[in-house]
N, C-alpha and C positions, 0 to 999 in steps of 0.2 A: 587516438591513443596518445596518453601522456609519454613524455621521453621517458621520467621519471617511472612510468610503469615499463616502457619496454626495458629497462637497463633491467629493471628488477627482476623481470620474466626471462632477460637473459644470463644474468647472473649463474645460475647454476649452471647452464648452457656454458658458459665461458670455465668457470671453475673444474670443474670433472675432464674434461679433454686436457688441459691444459696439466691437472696432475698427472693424469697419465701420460701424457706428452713427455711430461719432465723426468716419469720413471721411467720411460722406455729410453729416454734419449741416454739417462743417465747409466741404466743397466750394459745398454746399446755400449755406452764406451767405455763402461771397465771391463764387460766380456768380450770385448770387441776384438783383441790380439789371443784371448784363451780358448774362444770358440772359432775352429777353421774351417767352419761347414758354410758351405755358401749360402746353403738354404733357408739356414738359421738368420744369417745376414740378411738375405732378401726378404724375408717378413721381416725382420727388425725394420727395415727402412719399409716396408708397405704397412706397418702399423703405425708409425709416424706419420708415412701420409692419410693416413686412416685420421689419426687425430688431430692434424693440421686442417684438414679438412670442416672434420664438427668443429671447431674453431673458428674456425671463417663463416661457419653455418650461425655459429652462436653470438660472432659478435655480430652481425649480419642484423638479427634479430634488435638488436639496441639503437645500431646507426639508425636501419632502414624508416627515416620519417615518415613513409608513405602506406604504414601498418594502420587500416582501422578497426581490424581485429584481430581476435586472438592466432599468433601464429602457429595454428596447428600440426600443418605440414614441415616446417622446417622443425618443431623440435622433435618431433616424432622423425623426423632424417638422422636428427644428432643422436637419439636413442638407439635407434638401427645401425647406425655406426661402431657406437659405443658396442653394445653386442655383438656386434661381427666382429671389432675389433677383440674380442674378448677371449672369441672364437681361436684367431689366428694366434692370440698368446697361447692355450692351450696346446695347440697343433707345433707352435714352435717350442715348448719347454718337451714336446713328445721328441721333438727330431734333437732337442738338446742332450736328453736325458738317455734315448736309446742308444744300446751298444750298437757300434760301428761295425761293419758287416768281417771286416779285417779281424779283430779282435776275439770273433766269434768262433774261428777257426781254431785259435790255439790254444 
């Protein structure tokens, strides 16, 4: 396989984690002092590594000279990543957005 074709094949592979990287890192620190729930914080930093991950999956796909065909398995990794990671945003905007059990009393 040409380099020129793995770069290509990794391409989207590198792009998409790396935006979401950049939104969660981003989100991550301006809600970072307004949101005090630890839980929230612990997926925020296991989504990150979630997406640092398919990134190293994705550039992986470009370096690796030693592809002589198509890599199947690693992008179908990065896609299952992407999805799980997708997952844990939903479960963390639930623990962000629900009332606090404190609150529910008064």
């Amino acid at each position: 396989m040409s380099t020129l074709l793995r770069w290509q094949i990794a391409a989207p592979f590198i792009v998409f984690p790396l935006l979401f990287l950049a939104a969660t890192v981003g989100g991550g620190y301006i809600l970072w002092s307004l949101v005090d729930d630890p839980a929230w914080r612990a997926l925020t930093l296991f989504m990150c590594l979630m997406y640092v991950i398919c990134l190293g999956i994705g550039i992986s796909i470009g370096i690796d000279r030693g592809l002589d065909s198509f890599p199947w398995r690693r992008m179908l990794t990065v896609v299952v990543f992407l999805v799980l990671s997708l997952g844990v945003h939903w479960v963390r905007e639930m623990i962000q957005t629900a009332p606090s059990a404190a609150s529910s009393w008064m």
